[in-house]
N, C-alpha and C positions, 0 to 999 in steps of 0.2 A: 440446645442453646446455640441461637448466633451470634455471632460478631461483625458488627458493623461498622467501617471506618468514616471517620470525620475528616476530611481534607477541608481547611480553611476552613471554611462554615456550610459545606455541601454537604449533605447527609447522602450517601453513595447507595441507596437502597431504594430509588421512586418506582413506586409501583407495585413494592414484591407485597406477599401475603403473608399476614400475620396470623390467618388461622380461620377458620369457618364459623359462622354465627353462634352462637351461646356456648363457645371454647371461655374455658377458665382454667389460668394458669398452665395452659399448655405449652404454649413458648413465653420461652423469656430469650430477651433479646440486650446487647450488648454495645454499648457505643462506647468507639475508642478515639481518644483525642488526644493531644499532647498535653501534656500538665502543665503547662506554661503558659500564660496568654503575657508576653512581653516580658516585666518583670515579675507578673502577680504571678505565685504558686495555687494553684485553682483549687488544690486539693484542701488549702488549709481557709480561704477564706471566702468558699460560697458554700448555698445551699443550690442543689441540681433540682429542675424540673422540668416536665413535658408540657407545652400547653397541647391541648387536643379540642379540635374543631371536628365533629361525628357528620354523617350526612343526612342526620334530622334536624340539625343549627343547635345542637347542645353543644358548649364548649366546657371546658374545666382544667385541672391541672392535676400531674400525678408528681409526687416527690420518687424520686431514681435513689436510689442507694447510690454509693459513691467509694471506689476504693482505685488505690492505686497500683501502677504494675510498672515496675523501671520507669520510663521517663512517661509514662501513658497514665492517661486519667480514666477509669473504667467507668460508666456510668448503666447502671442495669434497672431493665423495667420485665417484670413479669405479667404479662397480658393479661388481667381480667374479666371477667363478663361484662364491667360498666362499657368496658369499648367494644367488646364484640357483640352486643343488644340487638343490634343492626345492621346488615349487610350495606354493603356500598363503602365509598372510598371513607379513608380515615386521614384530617391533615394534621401531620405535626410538627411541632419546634421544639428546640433544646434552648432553655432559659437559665444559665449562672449568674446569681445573687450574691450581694454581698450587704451586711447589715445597712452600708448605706446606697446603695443602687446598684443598678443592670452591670454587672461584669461583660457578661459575652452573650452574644445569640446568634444560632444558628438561623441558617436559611430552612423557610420551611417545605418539608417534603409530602408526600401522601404514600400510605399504606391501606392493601384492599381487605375487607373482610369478605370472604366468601360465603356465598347466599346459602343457609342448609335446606334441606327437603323436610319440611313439617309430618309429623307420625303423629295420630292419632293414641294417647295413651289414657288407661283410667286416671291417672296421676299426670295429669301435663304440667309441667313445667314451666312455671309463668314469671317473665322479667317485669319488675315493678318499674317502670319508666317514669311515673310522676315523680318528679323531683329526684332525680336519679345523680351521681355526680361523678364526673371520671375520677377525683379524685383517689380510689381506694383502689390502688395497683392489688392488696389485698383485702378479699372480701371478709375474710375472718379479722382483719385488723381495723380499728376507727381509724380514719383521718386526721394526720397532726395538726398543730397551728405550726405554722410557720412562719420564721421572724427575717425578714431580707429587706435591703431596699427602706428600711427604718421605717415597713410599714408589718403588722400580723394579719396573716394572711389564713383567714377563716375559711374553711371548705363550707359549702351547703347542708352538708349532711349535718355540720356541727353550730347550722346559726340558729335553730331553736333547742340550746343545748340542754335546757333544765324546767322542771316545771317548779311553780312556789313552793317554799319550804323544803324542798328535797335538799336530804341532806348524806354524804356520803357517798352519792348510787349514782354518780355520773366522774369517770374521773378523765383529763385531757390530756395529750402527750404535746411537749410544747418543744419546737427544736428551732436551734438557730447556729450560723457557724461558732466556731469555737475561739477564730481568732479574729481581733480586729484590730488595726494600725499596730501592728505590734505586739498589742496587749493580749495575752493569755487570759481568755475571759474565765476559764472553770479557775481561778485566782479568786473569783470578786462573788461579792453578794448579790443575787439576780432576787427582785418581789415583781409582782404582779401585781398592779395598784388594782382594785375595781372598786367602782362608786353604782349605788343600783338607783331605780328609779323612783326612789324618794331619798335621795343626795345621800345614801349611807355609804359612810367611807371605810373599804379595809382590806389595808395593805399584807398578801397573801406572802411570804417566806418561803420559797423554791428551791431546792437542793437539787446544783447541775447534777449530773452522771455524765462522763466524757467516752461518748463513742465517737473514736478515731479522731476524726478532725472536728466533729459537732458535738453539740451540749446538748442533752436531752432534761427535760424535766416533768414531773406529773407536776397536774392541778385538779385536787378534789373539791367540787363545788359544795358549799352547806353557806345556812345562814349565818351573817347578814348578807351573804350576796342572793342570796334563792329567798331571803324574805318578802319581797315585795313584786309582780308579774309588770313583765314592760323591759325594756333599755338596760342590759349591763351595759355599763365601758368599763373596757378594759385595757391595760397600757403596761408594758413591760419596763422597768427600772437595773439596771446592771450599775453597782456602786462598789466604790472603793475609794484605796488613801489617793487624793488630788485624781480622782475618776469616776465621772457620772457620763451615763448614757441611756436615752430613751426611746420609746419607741412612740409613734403616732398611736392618737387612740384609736381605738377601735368598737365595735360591739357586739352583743349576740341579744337574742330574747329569753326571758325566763316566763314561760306559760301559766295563766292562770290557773291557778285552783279551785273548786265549786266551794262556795261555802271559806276560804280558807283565810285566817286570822296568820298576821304575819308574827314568826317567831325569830329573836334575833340575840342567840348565844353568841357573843362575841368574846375573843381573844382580849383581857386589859391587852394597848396599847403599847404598855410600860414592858411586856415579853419582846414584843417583837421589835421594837428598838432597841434593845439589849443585844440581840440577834445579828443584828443590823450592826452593833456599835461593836461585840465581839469578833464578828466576819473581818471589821475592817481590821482590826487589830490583829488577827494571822497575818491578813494580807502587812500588816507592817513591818510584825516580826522577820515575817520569811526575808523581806530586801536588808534587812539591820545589817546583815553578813558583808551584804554588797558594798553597802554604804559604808561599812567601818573598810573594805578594802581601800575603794575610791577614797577615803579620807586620807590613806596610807599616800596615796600614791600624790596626793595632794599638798600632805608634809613636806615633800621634798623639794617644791615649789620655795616655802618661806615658812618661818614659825607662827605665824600669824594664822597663816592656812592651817598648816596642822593643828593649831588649839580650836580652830573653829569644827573641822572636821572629826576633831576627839567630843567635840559638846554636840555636832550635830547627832551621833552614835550612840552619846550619855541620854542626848534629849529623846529619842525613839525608845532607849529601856525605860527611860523613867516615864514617857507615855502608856505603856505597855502596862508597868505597874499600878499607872493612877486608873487606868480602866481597869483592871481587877478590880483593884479596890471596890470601884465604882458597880462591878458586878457583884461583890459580897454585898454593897447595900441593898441593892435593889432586891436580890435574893431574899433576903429580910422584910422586905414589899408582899412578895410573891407567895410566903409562907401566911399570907393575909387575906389569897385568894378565896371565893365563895366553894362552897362543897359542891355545887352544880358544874362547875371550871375544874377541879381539882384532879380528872383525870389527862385533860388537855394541858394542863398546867405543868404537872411533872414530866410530862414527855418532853415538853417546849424546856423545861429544867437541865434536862437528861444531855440534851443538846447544847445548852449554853456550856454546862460542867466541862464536858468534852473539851469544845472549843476553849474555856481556859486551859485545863490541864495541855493541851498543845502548844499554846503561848506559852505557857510559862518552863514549857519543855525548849521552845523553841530560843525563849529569852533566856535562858540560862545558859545554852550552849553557843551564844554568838555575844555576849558579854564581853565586851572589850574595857581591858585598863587600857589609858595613853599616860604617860610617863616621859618628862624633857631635862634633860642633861646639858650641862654647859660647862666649857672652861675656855682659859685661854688658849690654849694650846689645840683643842677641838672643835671650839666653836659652840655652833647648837647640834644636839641631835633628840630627834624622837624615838619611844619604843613602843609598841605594842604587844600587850599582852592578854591572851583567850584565858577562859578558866582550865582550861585542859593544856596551856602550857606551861614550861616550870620556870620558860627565862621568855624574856621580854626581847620582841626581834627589834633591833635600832634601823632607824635610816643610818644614811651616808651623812658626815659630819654638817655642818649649813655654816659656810664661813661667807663674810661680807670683808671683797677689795674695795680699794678705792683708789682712782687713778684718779691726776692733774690733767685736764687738757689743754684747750688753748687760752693764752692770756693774752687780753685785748686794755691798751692803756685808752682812756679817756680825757676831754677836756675836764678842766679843773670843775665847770658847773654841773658835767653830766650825773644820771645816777649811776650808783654800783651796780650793778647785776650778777648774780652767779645762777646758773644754767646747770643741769644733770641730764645725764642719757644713760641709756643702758638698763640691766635688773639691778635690783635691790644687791646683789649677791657680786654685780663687777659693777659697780657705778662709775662715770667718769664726769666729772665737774668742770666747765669751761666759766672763766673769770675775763667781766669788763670792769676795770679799776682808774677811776678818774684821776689826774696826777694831780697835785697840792699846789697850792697858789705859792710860788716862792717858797717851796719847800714844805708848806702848810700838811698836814694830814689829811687825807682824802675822805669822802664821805661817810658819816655811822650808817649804819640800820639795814644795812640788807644780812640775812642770813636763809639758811637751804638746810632739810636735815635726809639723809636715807630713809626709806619709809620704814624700815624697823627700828628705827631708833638708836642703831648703833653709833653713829658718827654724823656729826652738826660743823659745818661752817659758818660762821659771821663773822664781816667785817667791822672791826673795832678801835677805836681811835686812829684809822690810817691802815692797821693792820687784817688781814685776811687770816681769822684763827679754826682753829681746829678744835672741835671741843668734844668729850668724852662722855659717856650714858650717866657720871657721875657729876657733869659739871666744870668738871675742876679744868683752869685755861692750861692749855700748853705752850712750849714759845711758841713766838712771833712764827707765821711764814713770811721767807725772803725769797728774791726773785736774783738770783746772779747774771754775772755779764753778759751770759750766754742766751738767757730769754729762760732760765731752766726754773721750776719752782721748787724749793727745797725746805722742806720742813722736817721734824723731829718726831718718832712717835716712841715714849718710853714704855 
């Protein structure tokens, strides 16, 4: 094995030999780079590949395994026969993808394959070059699709991937990074839409497997996609709660059959949206935790918040619920399926069951009471409480002050005004109070309240009152010698 360093985008290796003509899997070779391109961590959100340009003008791409070592991105290619076919120079590039474009590329470099001496054998050894494709760093392995750049990216080997009607006997490895903006894709529901070449619609159900930093998936081809010879498309879907992503369509060919009548078992519709609707619902459950924290922390804000953030908590379990629900009925659909479906039917079953019995594991354990306490003496305060605790944790009390600011006298025509500043929890109220014509009462009708409701000012026959969540007037406020505003509160 070597090791190859990448300075900035140099590939430090022009010229050297990767191995003598019809070597397979002899060296594997090693490039090392920093796992950081700025801020992006390379490790977690590309796919690694080689392009490769050979010196008969075949070009292709090989996928690099990809792991990391301390601060270093390892990228490893095991040299197969597709690139050593041919002697003479080999040019390559290192290409980092990310679901929606080019990350990084390197500068390209050349590697020699060395010419071997041809022997005479009863058994010669013959490289099949017609349509040949760099892609397969392993010749015992098929070629993935690969998803980058929001485009899939079909190898040659796999664009005449199925003949009509085959059903079962071709399956595809589909890989794409694992994360994207943020989001933990092996979280979400990934389908494979395909439409074949007499418009037949049907959306395939994919179950990631998460190796390291990428999502792997099979896709077993059968009818309706292999019913009819011509044009698949095909187009990747990743869904979840407030999250859709897709990918550019794409194609392959499905090869004529002699003689062959198209057959078209299909999946009812009504399974695989069930699938689709149960997926999103883990994904709900799992954040409920989150969300009943954040709601916590959002109580202490104002009571207002915290009753919202106790219903936003309540409204996720009782979503949670009405999809069960909504899974018993359909289930009840499903027990109606034809005998010819009946063994695809219970498996696609076996699977939904699961994903309830999870939610409803997962919604039982993040189950939040909120529960609001008041007096005078403490104010407001909130509790929460899990089903696995025995006492309800409080916030910190929620008391509402209220300060006087400045008072501004007015001509006798102007209007009143009162102004507030500040939170809900210290408000300070500044007053322009018009003086009375010869002693007259100054103007009705302006009033201001805190936004929770606790405490209301209006001006009222001349007087500036204070009023309480119950109504009831208190005295007058007065204004002494000193400019000071003094009022009463019992």
């Amino acid at each position: 094995m070597r090791r190859i360093k990448i300075t900035d985008r140099i590939i430090e290796s022009y010229g050297a030999s990767i191995g003598v003509q019809g070597d397979n899997q002899v060296e594997t070779i090693e490039f090392v780079r920093p796992r950081m391109h700025g801020e992006i961590d390379l490790s977690l959100e590309s796919i690694a590949y080689l392009n490769i340009a050979a010196s008969d003008g075949s070009t292709g791409q090989i996928v690099l395994d990809q792991y990391v070592e301390g601060d270093n991105l390892i990228l490893k290619w095991v040299v197969g026969n597709q690139v050593t076919a041919e002697p003479g120079p080999l040019y390559v590039q290192i290409r980092l993808s990310g679901l929606e474009n080019v990350i990084w590329n390197s500068e390209k470099t050349m590697f020699q394959v060395t010419e071997s001496i041809p022997v005479e054998s009863p058994q010669p050894v013959v490289f099949y070059s017609a349509g040949r494709s760099a892609r397969l760093a392993d010749p015992e392995t098929e070629p993935p699709i690969t998803v980058t750049e929001r485009t899939m990216f079909i190898p040659p080997a796999l664009q005449n991937i199925a003949v009509q009607n085959d059903q079962n006997s071709e399956t595809v490895t589909i890989l794409l990074p694992r994360y994207f903006d943020g989001h933990d894709l092996s979280h979400y529901a990934v389908y494979l839409r395909t439409k074949n070449s007499n418009e037949g619609y049907d959306p395939v159900f994919l179950t990631p497997e998460v190796q390291g930093n990428q999502l792997s998936m099979r896709w077993t081809l059968k009818p309706p996609q292999t019913s009819y010879p011509g044009k698949l498309s095909i187009q990747l879907w990743v869904t979840g709660q407030d999250f859709d992503w897709h990918s550019a369509e794409n194609s392959v060919n499905i090869l004529s059959e002699i003689n062959g009548e198209p057959t078209i078992p299909i999946t009812p519709p009504m399974i695989d949206e069930l699938l689709r609707q149960l997926a999103e619902l883990v994904q709900q459950a799992k954040t409920s935790e989150t969300n009943a924290a954040e709601s916590a922390q959002a109580a202490k804000d104002s009571k207002d918040s915290a009753e919202l953030s106790a219903q936003d908590a309540q409204s996720s379990a009782d979503q949670a619920a009405e999809a069960t629900e909504q899974a018993q009925r359909i289930k009840g659909e499903i027990d109606g399926i034809q005998d010819d479906f009946r063994q695809e039917s219970d498996q696609k079953l076996s699977e939904m069951e699961s994903l309830r019995d999870e939610t409803q594991a997962i919604k039982d354990s993040t189950a939040v009471n909120v529960s609001i306490d008041s007096s005078e003496d403490t104010g407001y305060r909130v509790g929460f409480k899990r089903a696995d605790q025995s006492e309800p944790v409080w916030t910190p009390p929620l008391q509402a002050k209220v300060n006087a600011g400045t008072i501004t006298m007015l001509e006798p025509d102007d209007l009143p005004t009162i102004t507030q500043r500040g939170p809900a929890s210290n408000r300070t109220f500044d007053f322009a109070i018009p003086r009375g014509q010869r002693g007259e009462p100054g103007r009705d009708g302006v009033s201001v309240s805190i936004e929770n409701g606790m405490y209301a000012f209006e001006i009222r026959d001349g007087y500036l009152m204070l009023l309480y969540p119950n109504n009831t007037d208190p005295p007058p406020l007065k204004i002494n010698t000193s400019g000071e505003l003094i009022y009463t509160i019992s």
